[in-house]
N, C-alpha and C positions, 0 to 999 in steps of 0.2 A: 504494500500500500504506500503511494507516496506522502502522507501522510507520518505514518509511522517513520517512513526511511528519513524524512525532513527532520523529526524530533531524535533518532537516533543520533542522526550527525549534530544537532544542534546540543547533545547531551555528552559528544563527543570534544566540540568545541567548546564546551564550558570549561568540562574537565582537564580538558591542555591547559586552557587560560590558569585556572588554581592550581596547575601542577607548576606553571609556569612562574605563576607568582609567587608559589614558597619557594623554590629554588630563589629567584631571585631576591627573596627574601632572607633566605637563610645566608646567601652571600652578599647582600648589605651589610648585615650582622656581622660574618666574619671580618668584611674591608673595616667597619669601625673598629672593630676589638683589636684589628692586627695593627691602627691609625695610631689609638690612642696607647698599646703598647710600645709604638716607635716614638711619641710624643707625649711623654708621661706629665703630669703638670710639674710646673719646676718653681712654684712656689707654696705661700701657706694660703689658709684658708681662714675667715670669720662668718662668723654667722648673725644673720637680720633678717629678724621676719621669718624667721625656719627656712631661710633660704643662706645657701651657702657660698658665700664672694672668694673667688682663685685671684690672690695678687702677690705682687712682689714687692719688698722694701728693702731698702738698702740708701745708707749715708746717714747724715745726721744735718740739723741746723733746720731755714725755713723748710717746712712741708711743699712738694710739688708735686699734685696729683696727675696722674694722666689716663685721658678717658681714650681709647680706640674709637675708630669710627665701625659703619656698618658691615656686617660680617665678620668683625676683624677678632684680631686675640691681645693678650698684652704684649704677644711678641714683637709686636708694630713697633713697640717700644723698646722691648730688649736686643734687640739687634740691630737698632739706628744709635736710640739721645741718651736712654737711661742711664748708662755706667756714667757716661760724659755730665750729667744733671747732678749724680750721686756723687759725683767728687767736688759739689762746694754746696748741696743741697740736701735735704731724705729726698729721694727719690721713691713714689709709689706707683704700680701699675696695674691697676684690676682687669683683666677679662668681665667685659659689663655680662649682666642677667642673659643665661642660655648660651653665652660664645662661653667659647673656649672650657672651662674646667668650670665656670661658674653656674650653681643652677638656678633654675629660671621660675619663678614664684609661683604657684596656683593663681591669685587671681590677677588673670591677664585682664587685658591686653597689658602687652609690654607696651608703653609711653615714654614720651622723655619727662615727665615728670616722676613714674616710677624708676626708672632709671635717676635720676637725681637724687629722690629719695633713698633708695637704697648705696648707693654709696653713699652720699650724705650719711647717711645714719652707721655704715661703714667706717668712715670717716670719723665717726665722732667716739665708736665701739675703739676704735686704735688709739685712741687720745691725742688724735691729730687735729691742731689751732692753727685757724687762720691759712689755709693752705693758699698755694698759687694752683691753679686747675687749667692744665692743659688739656685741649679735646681738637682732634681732629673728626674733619668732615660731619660724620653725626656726633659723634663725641663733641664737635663744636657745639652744635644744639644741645646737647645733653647738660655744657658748661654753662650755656644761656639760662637753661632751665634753677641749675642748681644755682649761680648768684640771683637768677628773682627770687626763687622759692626762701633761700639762705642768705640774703646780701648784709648781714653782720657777723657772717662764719666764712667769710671768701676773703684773699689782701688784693688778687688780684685774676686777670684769663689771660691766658695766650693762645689765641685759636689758629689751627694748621687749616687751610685750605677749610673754612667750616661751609658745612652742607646747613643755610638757615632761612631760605624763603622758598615758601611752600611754589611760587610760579616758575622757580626756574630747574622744578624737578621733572626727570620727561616723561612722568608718564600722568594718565590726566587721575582726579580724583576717586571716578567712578570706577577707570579700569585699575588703579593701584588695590583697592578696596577691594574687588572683586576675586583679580588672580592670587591676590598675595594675600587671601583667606582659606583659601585652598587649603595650603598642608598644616592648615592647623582645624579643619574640617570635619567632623565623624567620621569614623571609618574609610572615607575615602583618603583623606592626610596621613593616616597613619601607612596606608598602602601605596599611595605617590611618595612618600619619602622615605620607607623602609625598601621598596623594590624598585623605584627607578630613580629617586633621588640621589641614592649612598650606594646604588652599586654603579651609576651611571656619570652623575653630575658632574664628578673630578676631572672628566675629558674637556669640561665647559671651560671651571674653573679656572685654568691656564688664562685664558682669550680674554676674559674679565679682569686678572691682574693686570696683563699685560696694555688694557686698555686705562688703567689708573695711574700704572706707573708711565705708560707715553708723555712725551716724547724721551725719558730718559731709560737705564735700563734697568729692569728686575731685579731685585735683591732675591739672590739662588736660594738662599734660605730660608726666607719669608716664604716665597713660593711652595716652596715643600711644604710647608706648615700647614700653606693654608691648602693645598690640593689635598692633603690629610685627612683636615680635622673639617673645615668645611663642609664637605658633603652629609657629615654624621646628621641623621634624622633629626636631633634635638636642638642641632646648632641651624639648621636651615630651618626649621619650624620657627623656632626665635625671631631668627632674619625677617623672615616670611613676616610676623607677626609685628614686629616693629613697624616693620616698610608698612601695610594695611592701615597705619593708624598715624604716618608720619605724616604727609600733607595737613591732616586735621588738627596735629600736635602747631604745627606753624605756624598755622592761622591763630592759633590762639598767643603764640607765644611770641607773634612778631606785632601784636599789637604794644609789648611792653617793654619793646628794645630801650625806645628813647628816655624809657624810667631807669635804666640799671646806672648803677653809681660808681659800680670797679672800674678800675682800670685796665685797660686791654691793649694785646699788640695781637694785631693781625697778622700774619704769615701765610702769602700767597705766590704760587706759582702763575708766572702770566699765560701759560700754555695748556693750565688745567680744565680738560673738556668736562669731567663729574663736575665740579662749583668754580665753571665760567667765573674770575673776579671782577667781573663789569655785573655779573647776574647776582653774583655770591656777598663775598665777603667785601668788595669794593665798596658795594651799597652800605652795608652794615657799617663799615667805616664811618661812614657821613650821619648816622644816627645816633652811635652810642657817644654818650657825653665827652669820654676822656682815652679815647681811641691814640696810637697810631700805627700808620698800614706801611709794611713789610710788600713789597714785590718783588720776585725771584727771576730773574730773565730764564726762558728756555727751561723752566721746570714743569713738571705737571702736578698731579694731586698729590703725589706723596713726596712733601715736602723735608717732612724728616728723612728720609730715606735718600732723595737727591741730594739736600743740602741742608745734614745734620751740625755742619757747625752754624747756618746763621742761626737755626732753629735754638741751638744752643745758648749762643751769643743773648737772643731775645730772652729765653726764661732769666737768665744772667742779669739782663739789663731793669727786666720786670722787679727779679727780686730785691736787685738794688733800688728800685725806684718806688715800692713799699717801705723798705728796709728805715728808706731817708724820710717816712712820712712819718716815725713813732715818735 
């Protein structure tokens, strides 16, 4: 009966597909296990909110926090500014909520105000006063976030290439919200990023760095880290779940630029396609009270990584220029 033979095949193609997807399943699973044994966390941990923050500290004297941007780890940091900040500063570096080794709170969405928060409250669990708070790209937002939220617990920002107006993100409101709810989804999230996320994504990965670090070249390192650890179902979920809610965090948060009171130095590459500084941080320059703006010729977004001594120079020149305000 053609009938019956249609449902036979159709009960045949089901069954590949679930055969197909625990396999692929099972070996997402092993790519993470075998990721995070080659990249074991390499610092300590604290705990806020039953959630558990992965950072490093090292030096002594003023507190200098540093926030990673999207997707990223605190390795952004340990293998560009950190040792170079650590020898006339503390230097600190959290992997934010869901990257890297840190985990990622029950009640989502991840925000940049939860994200502020929970460092913040990190920050104060360590007994760390008055910090300078570095943040690249979203980690710039996240530093916006935390001197409004905090603007008598901050000395001062220095933001690397910051990701901070919601119009000159490319992709539009409706479709950010839409796709980049996905893998945090019922049942269908857990199966886009346990079976084609983490056993597939890492091949992406590369073309994405490659596209932040342009026009200069790749840090070999970094790269490995992050074609590793990236792909892991938890840490793309996170991503995912950030990005869904980041245009709307902007809009609210860039109505209160021209109230913050720290002081800040910009750090921009002029060749950065992610936060254009005509789009990005240029603008922001001309808003916040007690700004000033750093341009880099011939660099792109990852500023620390191109050109870790201005970036240095500037935390240097910030904390002297608190230092001289007590």
């Amino acid at each position: 009966m053609p009938g019956s033979r249609w449902r036979r095949r159709a009960a045949i193609a089901l069954l590949s597909l679930v055969f197909l997807l625990v396999l692929l399943w099972i070996y997402g699973n092993r790519k993470t296990h075998e990721s995070e044994a080659a990249y074991p966390p390499i610092g300590r941990f604290v705990s806020v909110d039953s959630v558990r923050l992965h950072y490093v500290l090292q030096g002594s004297g003023r507190p200098v926090v540093m926030i990673h941007g999207s997707d990223g780890l605190l390795q952004d940091f340990t293998l560009t500014i950190f040792d170079s900040v650590a020898s006339f500063a503390q230097a600190i570096a959290f992997d934010r909520p869901g990257h890297g080794y840190s985990g990622r709170p029950d009640d989502w969405p991840l925000t940049l105000a939860l994200n502020a928060r929970l460092i913040y409250d990190a920050v104060e669990k360590l007994g760390i006063v008055q910090p300078i708070i570095v943040g690249h790209s979203y980690g710039g937002a996240v530093a916006l976030q935390y001197a409004l939220e905090y603007p008598n617990d901050i000395a001062g920002l220095v933001l690397l290439s910051p990701a901070v107006y919601a119009d000159a993100l490319p992709i539009g409101r409706t479709g950010a919200t839409l796709v980049m709810s996905i893998p945090n989804a019922p049942i269908i999230g857990p199966i886009l990023t346990h079976c084609l996320i983490a056993p597939l994504f890492g091949l992406g990965v590369e073309a994405g760095i490659k596209a932040s670090f342009d026009p200069n070249p790749v840090t070999p390192a970094y790269a490995q880290i992050m074609k590793a650890l990236m792909p892991r179902p938890s840490q793309f979920s996170a991503w995912a779940d950030e990005s869904a809610h980041f245009r709307n965090d902007l809009d609210s948060l860039e109505e209160h630029y021209g109230e913050m009171t720290a002081p800040a130095i910009i750090v921009l590459g002029q060749s950065d396609q992610i936060a254009p500084f005509d789009l990005e941080g240029g603008l922001l320059a001309q808003v916040l009270g007690d700004c000033e703006l750093v341009q880099i010729p011939n660099t792109g977004h990852m500023v620390h990584h191109a050109a870790p001594g201005v970036v240095v120079a500037n935390i240097r020149k910030m904390l002297h220029a608190v230092a001289g305000k007590k």
